[in-house]
C-alpha positions in Angstrom: -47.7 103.4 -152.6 -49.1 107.2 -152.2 -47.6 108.7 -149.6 -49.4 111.9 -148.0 -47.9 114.5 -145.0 -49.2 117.6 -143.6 -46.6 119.6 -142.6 -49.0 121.9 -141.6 -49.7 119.6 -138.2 -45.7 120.2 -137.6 -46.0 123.9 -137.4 -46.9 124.6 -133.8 -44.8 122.5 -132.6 -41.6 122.7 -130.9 -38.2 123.7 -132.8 -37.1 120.6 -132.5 -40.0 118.7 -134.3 -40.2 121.7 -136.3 -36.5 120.7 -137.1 -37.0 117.0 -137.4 -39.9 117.2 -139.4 -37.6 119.6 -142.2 -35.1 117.1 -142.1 -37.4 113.9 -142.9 -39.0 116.3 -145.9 -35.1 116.5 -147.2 -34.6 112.8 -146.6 -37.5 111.8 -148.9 -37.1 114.6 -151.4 -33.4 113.2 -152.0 -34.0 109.6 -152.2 -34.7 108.3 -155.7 -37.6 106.1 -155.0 -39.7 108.6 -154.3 -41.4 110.2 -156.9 -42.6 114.3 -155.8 -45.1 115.2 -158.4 -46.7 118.1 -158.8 -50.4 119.2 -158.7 -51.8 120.3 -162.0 -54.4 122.6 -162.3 -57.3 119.7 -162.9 -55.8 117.8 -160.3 -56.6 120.6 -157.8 -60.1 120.7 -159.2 -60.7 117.3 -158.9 -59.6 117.4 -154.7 -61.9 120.6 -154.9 -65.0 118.9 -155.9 -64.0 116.2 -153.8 -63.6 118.6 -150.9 -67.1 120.2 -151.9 -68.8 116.7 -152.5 -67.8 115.5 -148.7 -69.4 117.9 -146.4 -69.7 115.6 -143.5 -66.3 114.6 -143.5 -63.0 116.0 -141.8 -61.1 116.0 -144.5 -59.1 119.6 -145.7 -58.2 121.1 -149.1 -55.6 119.4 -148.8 -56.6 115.9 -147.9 -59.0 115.7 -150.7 -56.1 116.7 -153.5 -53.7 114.3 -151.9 -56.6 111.7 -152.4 -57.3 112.6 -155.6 -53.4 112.3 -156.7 -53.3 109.2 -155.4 -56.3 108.3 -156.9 -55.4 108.7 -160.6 -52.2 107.3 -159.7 -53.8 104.3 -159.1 -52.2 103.4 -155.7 -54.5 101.5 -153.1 -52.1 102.1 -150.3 -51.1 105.2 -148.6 -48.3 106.4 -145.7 -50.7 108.5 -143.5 -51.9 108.3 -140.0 -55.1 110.1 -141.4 -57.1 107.0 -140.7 -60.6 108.7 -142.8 -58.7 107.9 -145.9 -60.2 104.4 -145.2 -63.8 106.1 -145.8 -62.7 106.7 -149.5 -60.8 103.0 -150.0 -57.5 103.7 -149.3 -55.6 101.0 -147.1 -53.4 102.7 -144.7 -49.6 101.5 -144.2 -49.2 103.3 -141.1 -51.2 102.0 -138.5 
């Protein structure tokens, strides 16, 4: 399962989501099951051209590379409430 957030949408928010949001991040990053990887160089070229190839969409920087990752990783389902992901295939866990 791919898994995608964007912290950035917790960031105006109050302290307390602010909070909440930090302490989910922790959660995940310390449970074994979860597998952080990091972007390579290519991999952030790939979301790039993705990002450049879908002009119509809504989709940020940092949708496309998060699609992308998930992409090559070969996972069809992905933890988002970013329902457009459905426009490139994904099926979404989180309704």
């Amino acid at each position: 399962m791919g898994f995608s957030m964007r912290p950035a949408a917790f960031s105006d928010m109050e302290p307390y989501l602010h909070q909440q949001a930090v302490d989910r991040v922790r959660r995940m990053l310390s449970n074994p099951s979860i597998r952080v990887m990091e972007i390579t160089r290519a991999w952030l070229l790939a979301g790039l051209t993705l990002y450049e190839a879908r002009p119509d969409k809504e989709y940020s920087l940092t949708d496309c590379i998060s699609m992308e990752t998930i992409r090559r990783e070969g996972l069809p389902d992905v933890l988002t409430n970013e329902h457009p992901v459905t426009q490139e295939g994904f099926h979404i866990l989180f309704p």
